[in-house]
C-alpha positions in Angstrom: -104.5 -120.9 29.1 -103.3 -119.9 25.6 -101.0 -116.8 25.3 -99.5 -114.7 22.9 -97.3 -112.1 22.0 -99.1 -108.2 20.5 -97.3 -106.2 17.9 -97.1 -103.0 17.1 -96.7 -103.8 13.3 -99.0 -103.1 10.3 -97.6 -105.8 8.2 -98.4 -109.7 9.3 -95.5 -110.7 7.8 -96.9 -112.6 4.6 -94.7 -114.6 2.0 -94.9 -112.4 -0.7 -97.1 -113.0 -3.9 -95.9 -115.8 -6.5 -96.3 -119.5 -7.3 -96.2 -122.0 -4.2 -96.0 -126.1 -3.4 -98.8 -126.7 -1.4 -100.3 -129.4 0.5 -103.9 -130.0 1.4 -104.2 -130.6 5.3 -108.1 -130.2 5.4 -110.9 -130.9 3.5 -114.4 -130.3 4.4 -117.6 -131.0 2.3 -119.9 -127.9 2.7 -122.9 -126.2 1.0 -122.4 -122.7 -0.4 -125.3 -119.5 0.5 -126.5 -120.4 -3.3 -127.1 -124.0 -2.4 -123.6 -125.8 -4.6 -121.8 -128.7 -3.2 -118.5 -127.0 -1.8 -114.9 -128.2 -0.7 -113.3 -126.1 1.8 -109.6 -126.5 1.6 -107.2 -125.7 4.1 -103.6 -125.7 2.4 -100.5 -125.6 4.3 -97.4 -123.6 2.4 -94.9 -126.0 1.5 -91.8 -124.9 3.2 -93.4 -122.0 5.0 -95.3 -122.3 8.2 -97.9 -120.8 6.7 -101.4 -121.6 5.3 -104.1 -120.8 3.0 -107.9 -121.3 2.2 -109.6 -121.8 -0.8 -113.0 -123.1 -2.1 -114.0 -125.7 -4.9 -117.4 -124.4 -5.7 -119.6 -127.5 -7.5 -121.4 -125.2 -10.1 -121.1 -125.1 -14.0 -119.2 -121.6 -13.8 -116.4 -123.1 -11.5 -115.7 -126.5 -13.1 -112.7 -125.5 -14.7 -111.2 -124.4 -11.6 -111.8 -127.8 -10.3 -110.4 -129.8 -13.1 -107.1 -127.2 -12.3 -107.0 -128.2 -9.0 -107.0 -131.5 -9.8 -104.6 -131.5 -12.8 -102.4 -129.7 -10.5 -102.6 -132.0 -7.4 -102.3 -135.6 -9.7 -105.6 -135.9 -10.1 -106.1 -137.3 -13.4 -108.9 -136.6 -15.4 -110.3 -138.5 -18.3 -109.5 -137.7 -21.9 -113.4 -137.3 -22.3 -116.0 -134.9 -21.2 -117.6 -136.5 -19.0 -119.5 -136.2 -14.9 -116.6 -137.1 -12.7 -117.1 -138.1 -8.7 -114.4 -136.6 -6.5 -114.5 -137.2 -2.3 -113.4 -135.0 0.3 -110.8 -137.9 1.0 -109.2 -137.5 -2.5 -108.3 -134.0 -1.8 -106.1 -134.9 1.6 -102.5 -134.5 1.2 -102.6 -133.8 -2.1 -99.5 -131.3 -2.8 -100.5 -129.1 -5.8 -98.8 -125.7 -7.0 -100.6 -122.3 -7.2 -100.3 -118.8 -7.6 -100.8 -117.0 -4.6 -101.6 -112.9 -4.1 -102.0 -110.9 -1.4 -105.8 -109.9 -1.2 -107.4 -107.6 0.8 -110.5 -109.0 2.8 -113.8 -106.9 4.1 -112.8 -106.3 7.2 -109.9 -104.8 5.8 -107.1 -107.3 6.7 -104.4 -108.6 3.3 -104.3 -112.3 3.3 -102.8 -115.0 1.0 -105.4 -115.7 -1.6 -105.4 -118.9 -4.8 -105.6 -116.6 -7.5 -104.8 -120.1 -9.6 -103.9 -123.7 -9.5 -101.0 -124.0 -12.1 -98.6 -127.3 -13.3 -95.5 -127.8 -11.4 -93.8 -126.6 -14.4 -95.7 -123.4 -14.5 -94.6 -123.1 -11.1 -91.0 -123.3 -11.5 -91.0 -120.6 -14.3 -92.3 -118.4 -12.1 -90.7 -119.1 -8.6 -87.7 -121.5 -10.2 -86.7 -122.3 -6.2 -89.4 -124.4 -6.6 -87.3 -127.5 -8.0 -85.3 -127.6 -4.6 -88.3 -128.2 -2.5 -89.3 -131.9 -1.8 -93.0 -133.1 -1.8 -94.1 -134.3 2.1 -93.9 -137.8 2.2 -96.5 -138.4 3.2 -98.1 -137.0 0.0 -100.5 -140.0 -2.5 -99.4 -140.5 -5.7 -101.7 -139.7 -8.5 -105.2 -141.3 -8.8 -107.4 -141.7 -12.0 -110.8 -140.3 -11.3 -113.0 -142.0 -12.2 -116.8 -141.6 -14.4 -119.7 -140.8 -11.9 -121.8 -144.1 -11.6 -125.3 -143.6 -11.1 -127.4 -141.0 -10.0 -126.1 -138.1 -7.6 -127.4 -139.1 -4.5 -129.4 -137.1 -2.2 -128.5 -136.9 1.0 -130.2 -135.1 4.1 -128.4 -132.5 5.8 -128.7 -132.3 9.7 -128.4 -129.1 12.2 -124.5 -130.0 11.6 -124.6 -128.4 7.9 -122.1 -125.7 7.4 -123.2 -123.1 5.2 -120.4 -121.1 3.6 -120.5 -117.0 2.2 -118.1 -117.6 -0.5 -119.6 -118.9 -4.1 -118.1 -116.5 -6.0 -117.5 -118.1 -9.4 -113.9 -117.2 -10.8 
């Protein structure tokens, strides 16, 4: 049994908009309606007992919010353009900063929302209480990523393939 406490309230009590530590607690490789390779990130809101969601959509039009992601989580990227492999198991733990808004979803309920993965010190010029918030330990330290070897391969999806709705390109 599982129980829990109704309110009478309109507001569900969100941090308010502005530039977060976050800290990836889930990472699931996915395939978007359109047929892109996806990352579905779970985030947890670094001090807040909170979290978000967000998507890493693997198509041309979204790149650039990948390569933030990764600048922003140390990730490093090559100096050269170039095609660049990147696991589900590089995201985990990974503490990055973004800016979060408050966004109203379809079924009419405001929820946190990545508007945009920014540098730590992007982060502390806009929420400067930043700078007295540790990283988890349990956070990696930065990784190189490294120059895709070989073909992509293909791999064969089984009945377990989750398809996801959201391949919006930013």
């Amino acid at each position: 049994m599982a129980r829990f406490r109704t309110s009478t309230s309109t507001t569900n009590s969100l941090p308010p908009s502005g530039a977060y530590m976050l800290q990836v607690i889930d990472c699931t490789e996915t395939v978007s309606t359109n047929g892109s390779d996806m990352f579905g990130l779970k985030f947890a809101i670094i001090p807040h007992d909170r979290y978000v969601y967000d998507f890493l959509v693997f198509n041309p039009n979204s790149f650039w919010v990948i390569a933030d992601f990764c600048r922003s989580s140390g990730l490093e990227l090559p100096e050269k353009a170039m095609d660049i492999d990147i696991y589900p198991n590089d995201c985990m733990l990974r503490v990055c900063y973004a800016k979060l808004v408050h966004e109203v979803g379809k079924d009419g309920k405001t929820r946190l929302s990545v508007e945009r993965y920014i540098s730590r010190r992007q982060a502390l010029g806009i929420n400067p209480a930043l700078a007295q918030i540790s990283a988890p330990e349990n956070a990696p330290p930065p990784k190189k990523l490294q120059k895709a070897v070989g073909p992509l391969a293909v791999i064969t999806t089984s009945q377990d393939t989750e398809v996801e709705q959201d391949d919006t390109p930013f």
